[in-house]
PDBQT receptor file of N, H, CA, C and O in Angstrom, charges set to zero:
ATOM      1  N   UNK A   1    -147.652 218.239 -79.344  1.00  0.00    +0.000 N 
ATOM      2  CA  UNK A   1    -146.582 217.821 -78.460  1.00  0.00    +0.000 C 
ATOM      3  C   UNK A   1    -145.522 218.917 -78.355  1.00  0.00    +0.000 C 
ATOM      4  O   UNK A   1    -144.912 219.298 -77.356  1.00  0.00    +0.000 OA
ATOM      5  N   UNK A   2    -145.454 219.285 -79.479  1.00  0.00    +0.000 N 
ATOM      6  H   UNK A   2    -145.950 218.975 -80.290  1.00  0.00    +0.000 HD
ATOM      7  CA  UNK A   2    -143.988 220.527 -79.399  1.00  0.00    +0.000 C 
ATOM      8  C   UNK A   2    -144.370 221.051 -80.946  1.00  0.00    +0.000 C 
ATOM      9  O   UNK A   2    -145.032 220.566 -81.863  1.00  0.00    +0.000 OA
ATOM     10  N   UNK A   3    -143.490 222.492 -80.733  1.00  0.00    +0.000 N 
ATOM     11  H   UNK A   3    -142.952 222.886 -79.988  1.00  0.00    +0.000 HD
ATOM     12  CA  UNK A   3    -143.203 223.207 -82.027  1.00  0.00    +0.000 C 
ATOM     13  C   UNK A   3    -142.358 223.587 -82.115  1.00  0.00    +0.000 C 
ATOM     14  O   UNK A   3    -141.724 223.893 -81.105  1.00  0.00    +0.000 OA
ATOM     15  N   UNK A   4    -141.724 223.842 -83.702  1.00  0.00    +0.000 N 
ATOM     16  H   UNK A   4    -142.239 223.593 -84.523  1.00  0.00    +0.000 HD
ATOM     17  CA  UNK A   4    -140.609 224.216 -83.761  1.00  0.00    +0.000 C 
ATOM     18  C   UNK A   4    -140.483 225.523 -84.377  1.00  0.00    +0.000 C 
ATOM     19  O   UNK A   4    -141.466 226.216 -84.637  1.00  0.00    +0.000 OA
ATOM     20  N   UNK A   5    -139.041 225.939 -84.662  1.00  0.00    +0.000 N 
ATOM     21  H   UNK A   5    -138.242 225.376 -84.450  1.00  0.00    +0.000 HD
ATOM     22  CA  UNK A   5    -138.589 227.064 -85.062  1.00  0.00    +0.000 C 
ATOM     23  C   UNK A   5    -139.801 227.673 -86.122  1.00  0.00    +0.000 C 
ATOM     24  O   UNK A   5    -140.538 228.621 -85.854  1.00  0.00    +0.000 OA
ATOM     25  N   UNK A   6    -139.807 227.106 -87.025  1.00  0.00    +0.000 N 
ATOM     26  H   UNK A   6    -139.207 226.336 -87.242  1.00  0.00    +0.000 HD
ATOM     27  CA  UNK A   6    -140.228 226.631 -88.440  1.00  0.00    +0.000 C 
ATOM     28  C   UNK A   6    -141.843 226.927 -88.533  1.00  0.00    +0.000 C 
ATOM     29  O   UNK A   6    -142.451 227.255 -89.552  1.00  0.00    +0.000 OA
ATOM     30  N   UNK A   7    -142.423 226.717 -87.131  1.00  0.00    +0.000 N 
ATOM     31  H   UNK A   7    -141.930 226.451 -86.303  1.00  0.00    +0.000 HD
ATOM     32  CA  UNK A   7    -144.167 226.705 -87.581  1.00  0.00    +0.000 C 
ATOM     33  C   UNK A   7    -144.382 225.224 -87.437  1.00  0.00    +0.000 C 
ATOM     34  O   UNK A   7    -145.566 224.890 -87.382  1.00  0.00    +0.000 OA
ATOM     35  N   UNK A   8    -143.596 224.384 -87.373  1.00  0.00    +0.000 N 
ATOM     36  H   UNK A   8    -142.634 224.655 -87.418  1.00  0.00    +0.000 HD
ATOM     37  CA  UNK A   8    -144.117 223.313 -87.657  1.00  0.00    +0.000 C 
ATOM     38  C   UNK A   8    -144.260 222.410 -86.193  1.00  0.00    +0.000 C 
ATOM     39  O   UNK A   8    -143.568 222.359 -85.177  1.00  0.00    +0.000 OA
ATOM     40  N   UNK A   9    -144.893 222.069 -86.411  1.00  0.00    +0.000 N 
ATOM     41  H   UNK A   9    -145.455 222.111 -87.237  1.00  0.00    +0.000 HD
ATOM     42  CA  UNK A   9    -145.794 221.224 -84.782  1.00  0.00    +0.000 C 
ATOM     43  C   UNK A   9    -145.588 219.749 -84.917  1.00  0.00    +0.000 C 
ATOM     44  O   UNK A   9    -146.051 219.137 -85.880  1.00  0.00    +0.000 OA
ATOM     45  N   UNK A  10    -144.962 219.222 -84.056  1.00  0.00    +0.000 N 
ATOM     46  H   UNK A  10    -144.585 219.719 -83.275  1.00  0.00    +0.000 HD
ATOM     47  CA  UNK A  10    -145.251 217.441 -83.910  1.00  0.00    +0.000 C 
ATOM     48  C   UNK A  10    -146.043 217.244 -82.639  1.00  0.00    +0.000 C 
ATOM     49  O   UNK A  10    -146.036 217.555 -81.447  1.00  0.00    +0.000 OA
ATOM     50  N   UNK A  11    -147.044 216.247 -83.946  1.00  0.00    +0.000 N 
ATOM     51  H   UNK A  11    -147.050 215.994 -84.913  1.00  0.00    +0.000 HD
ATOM     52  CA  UNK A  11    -148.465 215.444 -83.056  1.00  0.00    +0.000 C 
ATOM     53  C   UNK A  11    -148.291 213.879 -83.116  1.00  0.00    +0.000 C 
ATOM     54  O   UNK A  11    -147.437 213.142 -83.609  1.00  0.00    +0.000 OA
ATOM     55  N   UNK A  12    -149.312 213.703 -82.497  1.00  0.00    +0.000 N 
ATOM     56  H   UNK A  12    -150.006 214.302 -82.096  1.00  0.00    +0.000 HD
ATOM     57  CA  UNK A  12    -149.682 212.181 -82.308  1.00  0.00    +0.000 C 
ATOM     58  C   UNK A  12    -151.300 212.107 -82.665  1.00  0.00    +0.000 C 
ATOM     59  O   UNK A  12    -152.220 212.609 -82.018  1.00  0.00    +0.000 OA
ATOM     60  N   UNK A  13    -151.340 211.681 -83.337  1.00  0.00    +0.000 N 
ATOM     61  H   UNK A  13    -150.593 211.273 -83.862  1.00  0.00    +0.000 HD
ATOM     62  CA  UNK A  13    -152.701 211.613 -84.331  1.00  0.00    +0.000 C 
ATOM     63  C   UNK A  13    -152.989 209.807 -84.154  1.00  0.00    +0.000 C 
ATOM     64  O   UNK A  13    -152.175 208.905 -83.958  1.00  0.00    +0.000 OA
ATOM     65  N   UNK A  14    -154.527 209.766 -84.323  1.00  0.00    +0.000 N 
ATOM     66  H   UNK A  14    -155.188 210.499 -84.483  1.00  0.00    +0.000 HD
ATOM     67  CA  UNK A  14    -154.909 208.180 -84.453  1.00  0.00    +0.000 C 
ATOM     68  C   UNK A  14    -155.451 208.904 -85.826  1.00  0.00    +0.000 C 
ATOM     69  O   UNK A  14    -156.108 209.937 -85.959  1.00  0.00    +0.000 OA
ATOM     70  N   UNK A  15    -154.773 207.698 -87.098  1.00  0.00    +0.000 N 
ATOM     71  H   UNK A  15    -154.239 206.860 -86.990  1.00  0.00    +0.000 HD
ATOM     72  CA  UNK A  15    -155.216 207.825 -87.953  1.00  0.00    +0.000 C 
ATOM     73  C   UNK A  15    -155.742 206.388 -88.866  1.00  0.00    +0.000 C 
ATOM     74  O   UNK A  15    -155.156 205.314 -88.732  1.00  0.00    +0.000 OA
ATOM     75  N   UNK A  16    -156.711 206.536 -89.625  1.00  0.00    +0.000 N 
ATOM     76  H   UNK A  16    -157.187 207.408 -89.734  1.00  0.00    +0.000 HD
ATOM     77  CA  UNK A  16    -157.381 205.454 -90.580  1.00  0.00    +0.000 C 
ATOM     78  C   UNK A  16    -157.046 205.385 -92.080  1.00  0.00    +0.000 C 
ATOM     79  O   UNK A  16    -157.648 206.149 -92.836  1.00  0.00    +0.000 OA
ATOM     80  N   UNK A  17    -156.095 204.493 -92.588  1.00  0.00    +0.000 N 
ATOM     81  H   UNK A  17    -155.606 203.873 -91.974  1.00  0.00    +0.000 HD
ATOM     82  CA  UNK A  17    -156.176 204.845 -93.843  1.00  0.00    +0.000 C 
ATOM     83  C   UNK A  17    -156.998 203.757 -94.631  1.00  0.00    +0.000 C 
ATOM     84  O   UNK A  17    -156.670 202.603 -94.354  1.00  0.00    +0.000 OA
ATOM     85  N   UNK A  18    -157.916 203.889 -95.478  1.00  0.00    +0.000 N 
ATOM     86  H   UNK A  18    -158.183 204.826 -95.703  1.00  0.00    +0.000 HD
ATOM     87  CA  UNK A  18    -158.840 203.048 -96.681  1.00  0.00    +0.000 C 
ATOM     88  C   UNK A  18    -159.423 201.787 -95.589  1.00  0.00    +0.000 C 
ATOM     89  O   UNK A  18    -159.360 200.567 -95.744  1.00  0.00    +0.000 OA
ATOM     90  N   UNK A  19    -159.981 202.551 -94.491  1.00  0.00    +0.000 N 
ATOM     91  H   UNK A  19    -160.032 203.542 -94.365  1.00  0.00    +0.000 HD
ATOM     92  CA  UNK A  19    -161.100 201.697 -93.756  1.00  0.00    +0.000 C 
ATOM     93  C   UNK A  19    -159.995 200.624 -92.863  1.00  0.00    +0.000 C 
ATOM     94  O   UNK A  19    -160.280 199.446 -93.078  1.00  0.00    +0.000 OA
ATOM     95  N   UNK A  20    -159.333 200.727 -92.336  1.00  0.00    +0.000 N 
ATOM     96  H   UNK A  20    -159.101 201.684 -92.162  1.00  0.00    +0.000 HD
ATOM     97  CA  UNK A  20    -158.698 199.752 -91.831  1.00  0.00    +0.000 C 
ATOM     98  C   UNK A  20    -158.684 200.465 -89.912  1.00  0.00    +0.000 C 
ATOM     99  O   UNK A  20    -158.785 201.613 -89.479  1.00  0.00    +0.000 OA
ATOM    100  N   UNK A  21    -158.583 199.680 -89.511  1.00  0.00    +0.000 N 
ATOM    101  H   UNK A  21    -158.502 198.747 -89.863  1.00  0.00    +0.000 HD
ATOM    102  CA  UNK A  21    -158.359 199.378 -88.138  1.00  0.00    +0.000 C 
ATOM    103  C   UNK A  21    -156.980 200.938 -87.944  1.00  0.00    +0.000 C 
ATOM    104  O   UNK A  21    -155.860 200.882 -88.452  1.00  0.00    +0.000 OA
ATOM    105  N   UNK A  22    -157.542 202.241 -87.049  1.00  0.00    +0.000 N 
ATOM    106  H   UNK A  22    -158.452 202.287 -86.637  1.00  0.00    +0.000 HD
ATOM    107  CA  UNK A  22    -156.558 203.033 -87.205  1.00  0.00    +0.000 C 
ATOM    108  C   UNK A  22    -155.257 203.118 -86.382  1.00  0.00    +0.000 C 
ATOM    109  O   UNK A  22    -155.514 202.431 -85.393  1.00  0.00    +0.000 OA
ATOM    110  N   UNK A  23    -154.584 203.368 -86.312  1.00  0.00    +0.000 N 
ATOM    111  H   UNK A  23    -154.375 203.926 -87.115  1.00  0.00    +0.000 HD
ATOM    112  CA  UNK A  23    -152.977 203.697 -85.837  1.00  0.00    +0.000 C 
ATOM    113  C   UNK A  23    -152.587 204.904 -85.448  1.00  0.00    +0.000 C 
ATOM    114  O   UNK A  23    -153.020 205.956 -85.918  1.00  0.00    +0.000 OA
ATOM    115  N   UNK A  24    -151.663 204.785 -84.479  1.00  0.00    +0.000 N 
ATOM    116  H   UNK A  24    -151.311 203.930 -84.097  1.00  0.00    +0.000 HD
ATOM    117  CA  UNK A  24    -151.161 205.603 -83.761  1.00  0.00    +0.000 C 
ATOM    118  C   UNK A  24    -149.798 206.536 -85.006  1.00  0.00    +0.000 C 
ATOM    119  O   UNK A  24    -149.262 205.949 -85.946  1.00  0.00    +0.000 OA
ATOM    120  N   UNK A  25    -149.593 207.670 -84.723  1.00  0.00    +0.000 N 
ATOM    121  H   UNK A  25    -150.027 208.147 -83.959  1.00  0.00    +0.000 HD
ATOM    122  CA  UNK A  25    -148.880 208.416 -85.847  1.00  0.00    +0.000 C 
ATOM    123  C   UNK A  25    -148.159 209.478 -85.053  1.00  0.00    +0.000 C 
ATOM    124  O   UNK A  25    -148.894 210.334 -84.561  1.00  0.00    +0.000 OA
ATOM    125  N   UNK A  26    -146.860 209.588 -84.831  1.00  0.00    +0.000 N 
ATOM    126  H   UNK A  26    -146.263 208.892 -85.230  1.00  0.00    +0.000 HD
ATOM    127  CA  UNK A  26    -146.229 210.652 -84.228  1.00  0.00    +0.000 C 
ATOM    128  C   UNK A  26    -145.392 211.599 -85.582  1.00  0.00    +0.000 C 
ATOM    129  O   UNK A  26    -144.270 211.184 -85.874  1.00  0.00    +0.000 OA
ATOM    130  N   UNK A  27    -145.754 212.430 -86.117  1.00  0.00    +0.000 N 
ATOM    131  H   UNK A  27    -146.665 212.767 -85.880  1.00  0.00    +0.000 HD
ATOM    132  CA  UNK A  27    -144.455 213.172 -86.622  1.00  0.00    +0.000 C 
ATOM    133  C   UNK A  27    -144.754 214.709 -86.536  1.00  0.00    +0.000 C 
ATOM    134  O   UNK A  27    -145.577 215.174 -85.747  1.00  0.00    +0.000 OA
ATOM    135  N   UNK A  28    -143.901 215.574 -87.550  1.00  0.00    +0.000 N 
ATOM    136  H   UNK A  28    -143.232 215.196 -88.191  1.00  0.00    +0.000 HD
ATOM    137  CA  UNK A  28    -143.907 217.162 -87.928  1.00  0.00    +0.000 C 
ATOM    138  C   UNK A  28    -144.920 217.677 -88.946  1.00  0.00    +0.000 C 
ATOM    139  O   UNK A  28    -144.709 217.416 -90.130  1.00  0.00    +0.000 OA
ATOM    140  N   UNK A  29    -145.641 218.148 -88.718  1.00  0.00    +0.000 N 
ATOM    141  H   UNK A  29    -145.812 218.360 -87.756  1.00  0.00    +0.000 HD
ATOM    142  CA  UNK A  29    -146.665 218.596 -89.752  1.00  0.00    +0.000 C 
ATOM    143  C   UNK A  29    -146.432 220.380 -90.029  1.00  0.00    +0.000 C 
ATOM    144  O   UNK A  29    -146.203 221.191 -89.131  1.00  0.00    +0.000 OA
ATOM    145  N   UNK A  30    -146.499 220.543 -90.781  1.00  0.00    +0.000 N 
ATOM    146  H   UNK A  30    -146.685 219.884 -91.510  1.00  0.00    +0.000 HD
ATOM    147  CA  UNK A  30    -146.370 222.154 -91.588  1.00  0.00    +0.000 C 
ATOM    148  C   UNK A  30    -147.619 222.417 -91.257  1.00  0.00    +0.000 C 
ATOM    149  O   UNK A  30    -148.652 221.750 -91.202  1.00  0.00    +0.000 OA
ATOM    150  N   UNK A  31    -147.224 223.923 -90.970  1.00  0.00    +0.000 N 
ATOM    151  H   UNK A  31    -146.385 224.465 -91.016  1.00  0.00    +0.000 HD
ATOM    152  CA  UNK A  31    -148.887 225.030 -89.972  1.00  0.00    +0.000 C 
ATOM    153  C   UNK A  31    -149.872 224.636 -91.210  1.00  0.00    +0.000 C 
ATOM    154  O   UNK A  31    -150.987 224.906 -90.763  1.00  0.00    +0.000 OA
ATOM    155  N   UNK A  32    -149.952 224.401 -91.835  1.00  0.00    +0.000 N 
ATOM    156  H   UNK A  32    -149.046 224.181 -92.198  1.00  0.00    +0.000 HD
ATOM    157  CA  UNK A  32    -151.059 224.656 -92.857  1.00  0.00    +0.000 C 
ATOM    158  C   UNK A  32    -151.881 223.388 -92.917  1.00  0.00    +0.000 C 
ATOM    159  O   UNK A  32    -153.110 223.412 -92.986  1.00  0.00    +0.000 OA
ATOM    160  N   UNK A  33    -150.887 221.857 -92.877  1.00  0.00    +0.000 N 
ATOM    161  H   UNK A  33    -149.889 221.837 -92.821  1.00  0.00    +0.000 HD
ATOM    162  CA  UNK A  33    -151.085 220.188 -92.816  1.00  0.00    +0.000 C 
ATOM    163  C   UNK A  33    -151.030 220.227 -94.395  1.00  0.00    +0.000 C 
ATOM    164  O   UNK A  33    -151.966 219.541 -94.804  1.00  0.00    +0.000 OA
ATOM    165  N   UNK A  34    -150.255 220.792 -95.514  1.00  0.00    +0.000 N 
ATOM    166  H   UNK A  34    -149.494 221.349 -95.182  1.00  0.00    +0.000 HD
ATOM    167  CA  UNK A  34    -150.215 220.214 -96.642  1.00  0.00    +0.000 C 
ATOM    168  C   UNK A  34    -148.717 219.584 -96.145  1.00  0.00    +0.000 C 
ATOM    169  O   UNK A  34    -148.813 218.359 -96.069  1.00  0.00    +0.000 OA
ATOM    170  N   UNK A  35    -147.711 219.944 -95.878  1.00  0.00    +0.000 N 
ATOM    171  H   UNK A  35    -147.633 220.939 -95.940  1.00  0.00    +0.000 HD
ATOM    172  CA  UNK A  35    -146.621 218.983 -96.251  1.00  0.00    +0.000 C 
ATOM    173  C   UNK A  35    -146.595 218.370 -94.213  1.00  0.00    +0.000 C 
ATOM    174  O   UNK A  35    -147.264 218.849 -93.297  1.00  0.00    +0.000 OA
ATOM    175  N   UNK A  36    -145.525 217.164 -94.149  1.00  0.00    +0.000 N 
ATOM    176  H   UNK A  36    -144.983 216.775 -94.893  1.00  0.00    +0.000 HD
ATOM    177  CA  UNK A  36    -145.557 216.149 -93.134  1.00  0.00    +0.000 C 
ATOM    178  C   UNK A  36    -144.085 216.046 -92.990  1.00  0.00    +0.000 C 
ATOM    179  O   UNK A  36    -143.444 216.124 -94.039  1.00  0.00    +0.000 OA
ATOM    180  N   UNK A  37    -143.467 215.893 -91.941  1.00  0.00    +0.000 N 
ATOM    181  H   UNK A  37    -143.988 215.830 -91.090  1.00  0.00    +0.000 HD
ATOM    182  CA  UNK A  37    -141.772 215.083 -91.958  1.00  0.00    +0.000 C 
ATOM    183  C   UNK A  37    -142.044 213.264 -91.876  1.00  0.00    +0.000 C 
ATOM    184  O   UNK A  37    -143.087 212.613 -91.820  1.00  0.00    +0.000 OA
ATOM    185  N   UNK A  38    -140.719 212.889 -91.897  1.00  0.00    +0.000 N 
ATOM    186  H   UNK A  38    -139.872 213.418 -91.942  1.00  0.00    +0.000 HD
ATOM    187  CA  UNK A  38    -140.712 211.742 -90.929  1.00  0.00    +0.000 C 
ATOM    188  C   UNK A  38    -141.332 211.413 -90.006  1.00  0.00    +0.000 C 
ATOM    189  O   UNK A  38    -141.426 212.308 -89.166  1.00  0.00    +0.000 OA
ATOM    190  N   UNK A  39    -142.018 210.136 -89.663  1.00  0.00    +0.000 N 
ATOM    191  H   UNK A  39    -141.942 209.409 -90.346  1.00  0.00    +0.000 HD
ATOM    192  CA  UNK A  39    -142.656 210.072 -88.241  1.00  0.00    +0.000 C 
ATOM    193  C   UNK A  39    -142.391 208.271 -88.204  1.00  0.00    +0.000 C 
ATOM    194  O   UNK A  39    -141.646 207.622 -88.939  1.00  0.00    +0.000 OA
ATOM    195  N   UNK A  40    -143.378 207.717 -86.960  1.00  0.00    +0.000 N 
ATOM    196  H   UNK A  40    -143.982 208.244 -86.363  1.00  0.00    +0.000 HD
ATOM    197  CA  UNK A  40    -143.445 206.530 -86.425  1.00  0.00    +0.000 C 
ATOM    198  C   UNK A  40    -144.819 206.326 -86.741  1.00  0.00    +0.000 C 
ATOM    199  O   UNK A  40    -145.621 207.258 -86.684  1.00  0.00    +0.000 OA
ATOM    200  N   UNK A  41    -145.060 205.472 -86.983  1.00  0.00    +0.000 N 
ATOM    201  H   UNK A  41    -144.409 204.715 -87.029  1.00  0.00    +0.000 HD
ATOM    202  CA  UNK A  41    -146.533 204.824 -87.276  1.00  0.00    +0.000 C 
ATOM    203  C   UNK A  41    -146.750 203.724 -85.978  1.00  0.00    +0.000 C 
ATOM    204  O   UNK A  41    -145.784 202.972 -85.849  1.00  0.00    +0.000 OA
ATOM    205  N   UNK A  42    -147.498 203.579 -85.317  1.00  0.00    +0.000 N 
ATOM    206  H   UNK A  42    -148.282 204.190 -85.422  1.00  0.00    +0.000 HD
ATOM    207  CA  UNK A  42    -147.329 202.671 -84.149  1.00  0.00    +0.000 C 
ATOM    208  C   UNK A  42    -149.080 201.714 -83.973  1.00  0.00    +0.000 C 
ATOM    209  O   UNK A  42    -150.052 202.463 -84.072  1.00  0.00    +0.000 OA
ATOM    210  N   UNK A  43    -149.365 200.344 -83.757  1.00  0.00    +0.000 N 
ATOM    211  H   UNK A  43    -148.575 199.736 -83.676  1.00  0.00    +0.000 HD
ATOM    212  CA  UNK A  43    -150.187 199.962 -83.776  1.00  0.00    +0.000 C 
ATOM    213  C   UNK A  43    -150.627 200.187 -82.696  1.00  0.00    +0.000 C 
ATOM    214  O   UNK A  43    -149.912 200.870 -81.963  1.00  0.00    +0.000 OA
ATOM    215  N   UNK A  44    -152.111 199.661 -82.103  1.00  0.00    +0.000 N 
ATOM    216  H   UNK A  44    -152.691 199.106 -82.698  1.00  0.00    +0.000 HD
ATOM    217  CA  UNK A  44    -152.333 199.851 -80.373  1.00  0.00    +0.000 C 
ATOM    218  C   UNK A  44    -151.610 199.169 -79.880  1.00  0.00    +0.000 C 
ATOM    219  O   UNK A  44    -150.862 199.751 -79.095  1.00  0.00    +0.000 OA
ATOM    220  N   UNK A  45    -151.382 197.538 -80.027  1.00  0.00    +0.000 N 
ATOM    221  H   UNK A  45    -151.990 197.065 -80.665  1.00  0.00    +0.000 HD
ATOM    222  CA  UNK A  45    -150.255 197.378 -79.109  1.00  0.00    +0.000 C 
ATOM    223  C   UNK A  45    -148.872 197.476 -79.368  1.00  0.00    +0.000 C 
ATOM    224  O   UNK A  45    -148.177 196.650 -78.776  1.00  0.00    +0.000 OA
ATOM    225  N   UNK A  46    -148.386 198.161 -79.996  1.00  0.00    +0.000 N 
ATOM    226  H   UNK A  46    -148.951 198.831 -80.477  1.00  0.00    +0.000 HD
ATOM    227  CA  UNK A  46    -147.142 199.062 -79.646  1.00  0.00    +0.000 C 
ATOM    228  C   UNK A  46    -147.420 200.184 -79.183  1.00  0.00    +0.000 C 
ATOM    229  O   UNK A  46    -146.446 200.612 -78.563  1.00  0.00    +0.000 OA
ATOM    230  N   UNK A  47    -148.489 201.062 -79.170  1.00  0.00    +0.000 N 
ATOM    231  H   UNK A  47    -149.281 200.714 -79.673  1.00  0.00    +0.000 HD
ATOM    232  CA  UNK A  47    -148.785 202.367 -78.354  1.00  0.00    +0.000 C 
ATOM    233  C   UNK A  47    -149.185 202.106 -76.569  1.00  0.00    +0.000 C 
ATOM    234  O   UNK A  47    -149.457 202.940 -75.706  1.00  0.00    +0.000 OA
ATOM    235  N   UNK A  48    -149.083 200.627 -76.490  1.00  0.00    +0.000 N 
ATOM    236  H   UNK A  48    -148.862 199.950 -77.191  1.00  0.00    +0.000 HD
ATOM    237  CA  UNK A  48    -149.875 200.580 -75.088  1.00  0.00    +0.000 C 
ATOM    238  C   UNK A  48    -148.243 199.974 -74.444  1.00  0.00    +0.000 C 
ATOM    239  O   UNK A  48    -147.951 200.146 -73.260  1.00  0.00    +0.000 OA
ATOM    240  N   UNK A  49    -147.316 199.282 -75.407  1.00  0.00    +0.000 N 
ATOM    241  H   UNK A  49    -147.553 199.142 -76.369  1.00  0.00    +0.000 HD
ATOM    242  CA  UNK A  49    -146.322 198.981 -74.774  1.00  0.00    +0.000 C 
ATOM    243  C   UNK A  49    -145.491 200.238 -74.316  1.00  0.00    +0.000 C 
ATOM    244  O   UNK A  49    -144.783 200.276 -73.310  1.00  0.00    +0.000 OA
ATOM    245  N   UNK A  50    -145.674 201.168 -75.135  1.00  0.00    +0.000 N 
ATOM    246  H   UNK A  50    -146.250 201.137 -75.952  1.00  0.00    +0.000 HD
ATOM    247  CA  UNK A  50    -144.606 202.585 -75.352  1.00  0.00    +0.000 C 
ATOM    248  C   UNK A  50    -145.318 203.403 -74.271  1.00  0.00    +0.000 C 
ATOM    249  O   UNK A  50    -144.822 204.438 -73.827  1.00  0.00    +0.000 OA
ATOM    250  N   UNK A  51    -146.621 202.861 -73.813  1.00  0.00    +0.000 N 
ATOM    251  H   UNK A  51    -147.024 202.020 -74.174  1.00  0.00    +0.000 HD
ATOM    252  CA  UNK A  51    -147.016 203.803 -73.015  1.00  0.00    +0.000 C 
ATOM    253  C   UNK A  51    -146.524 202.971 -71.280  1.00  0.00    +0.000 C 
ATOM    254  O   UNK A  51    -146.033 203.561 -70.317  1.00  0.00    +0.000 OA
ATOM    255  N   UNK A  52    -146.870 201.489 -71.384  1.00  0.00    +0.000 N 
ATOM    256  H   UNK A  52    -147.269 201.010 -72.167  1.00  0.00    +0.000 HD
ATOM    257  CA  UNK A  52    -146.064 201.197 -70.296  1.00  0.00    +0.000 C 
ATOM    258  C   UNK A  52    -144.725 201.181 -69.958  1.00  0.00    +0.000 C 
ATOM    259  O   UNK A  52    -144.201 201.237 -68.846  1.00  0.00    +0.000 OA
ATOM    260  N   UNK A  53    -144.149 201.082 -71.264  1.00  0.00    +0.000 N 
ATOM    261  H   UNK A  53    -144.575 201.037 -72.168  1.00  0.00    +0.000 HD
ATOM    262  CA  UNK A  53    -142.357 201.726 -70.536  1.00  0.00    +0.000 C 
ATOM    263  C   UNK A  53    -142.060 202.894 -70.404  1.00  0.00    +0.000 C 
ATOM    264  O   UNK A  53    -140.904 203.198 -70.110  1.00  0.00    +0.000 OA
ATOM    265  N   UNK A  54    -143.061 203.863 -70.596  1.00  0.00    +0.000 N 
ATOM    266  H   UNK A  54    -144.000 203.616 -70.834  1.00  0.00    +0.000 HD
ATOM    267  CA  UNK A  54    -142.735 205.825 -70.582  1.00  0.00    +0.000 C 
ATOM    268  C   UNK A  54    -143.432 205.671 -69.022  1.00  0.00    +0.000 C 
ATOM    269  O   UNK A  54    -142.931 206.529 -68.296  1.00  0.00    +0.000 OA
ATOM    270  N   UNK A  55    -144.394 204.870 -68.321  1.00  0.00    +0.000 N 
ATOM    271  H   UNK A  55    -144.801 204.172 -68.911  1.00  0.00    +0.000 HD
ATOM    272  CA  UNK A  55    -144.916 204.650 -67.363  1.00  0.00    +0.000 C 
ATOM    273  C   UNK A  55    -144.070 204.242 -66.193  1.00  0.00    +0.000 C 
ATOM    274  O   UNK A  55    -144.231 204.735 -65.076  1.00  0.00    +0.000 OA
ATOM    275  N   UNK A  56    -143.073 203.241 -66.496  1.00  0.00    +0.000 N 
ATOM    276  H   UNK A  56    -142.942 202.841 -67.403  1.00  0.00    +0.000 HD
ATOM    277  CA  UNK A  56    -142.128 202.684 -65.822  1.00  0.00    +0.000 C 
ATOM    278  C   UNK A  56    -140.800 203.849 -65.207  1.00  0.00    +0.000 C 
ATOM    279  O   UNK A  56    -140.111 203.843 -64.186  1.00  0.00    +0.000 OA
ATOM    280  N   UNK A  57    -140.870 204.637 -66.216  1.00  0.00    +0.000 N 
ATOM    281  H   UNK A  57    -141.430 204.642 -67.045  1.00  0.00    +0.000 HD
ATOM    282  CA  UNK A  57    -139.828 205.479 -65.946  1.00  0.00    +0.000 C 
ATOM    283  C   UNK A  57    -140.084 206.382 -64.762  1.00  0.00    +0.000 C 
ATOM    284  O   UNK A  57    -141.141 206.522 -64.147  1.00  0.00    +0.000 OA
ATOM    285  N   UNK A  58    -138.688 207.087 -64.515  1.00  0.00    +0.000 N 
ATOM    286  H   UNK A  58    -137.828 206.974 -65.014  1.00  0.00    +0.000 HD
ATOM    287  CA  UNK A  58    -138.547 208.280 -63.322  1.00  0.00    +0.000 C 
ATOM    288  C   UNK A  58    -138.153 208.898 -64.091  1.00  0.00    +0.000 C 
ATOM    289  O   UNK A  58    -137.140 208.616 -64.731  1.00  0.00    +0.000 OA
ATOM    290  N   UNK A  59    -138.896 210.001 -64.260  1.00  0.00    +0.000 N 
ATOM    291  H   UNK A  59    -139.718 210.231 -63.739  1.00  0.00    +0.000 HD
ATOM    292  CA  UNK A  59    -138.696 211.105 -65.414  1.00  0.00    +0.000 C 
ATOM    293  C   UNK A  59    -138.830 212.516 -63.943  1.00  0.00    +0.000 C 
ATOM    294  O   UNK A  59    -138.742 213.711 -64.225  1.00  0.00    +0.000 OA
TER     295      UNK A  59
């Protein structure tokens, strides 16, 4: 999605943790992916709502 000063890149990843049904994941990951910032964890339907109100908009 973007990078910063730093090397460090924020994505949006679908991720699975210990076999479960996976999720939507926005944060900052370090060039390498050992260290992570803050992020949003988002289910599908919060990723499908976030995608119809970014839809709604006049950007």
């Amino acid at each position: 999605m973007s990078e910063s000063s730093k090397d460090w890149t924020k994505e949006l990843r679908s991720i699975s943790w210990n076999d479960k049904e996976a999720k939507y994941d926005i944060r900052d990951w370090s060039e390498d992916y050992e260290r992570m910032g803050k992020g949003i964890t988002l289910s599908k339907e919060e990723i499908v709502a976030l995608r119809d109100f970014l839809n709604g908009l006049e950007l």
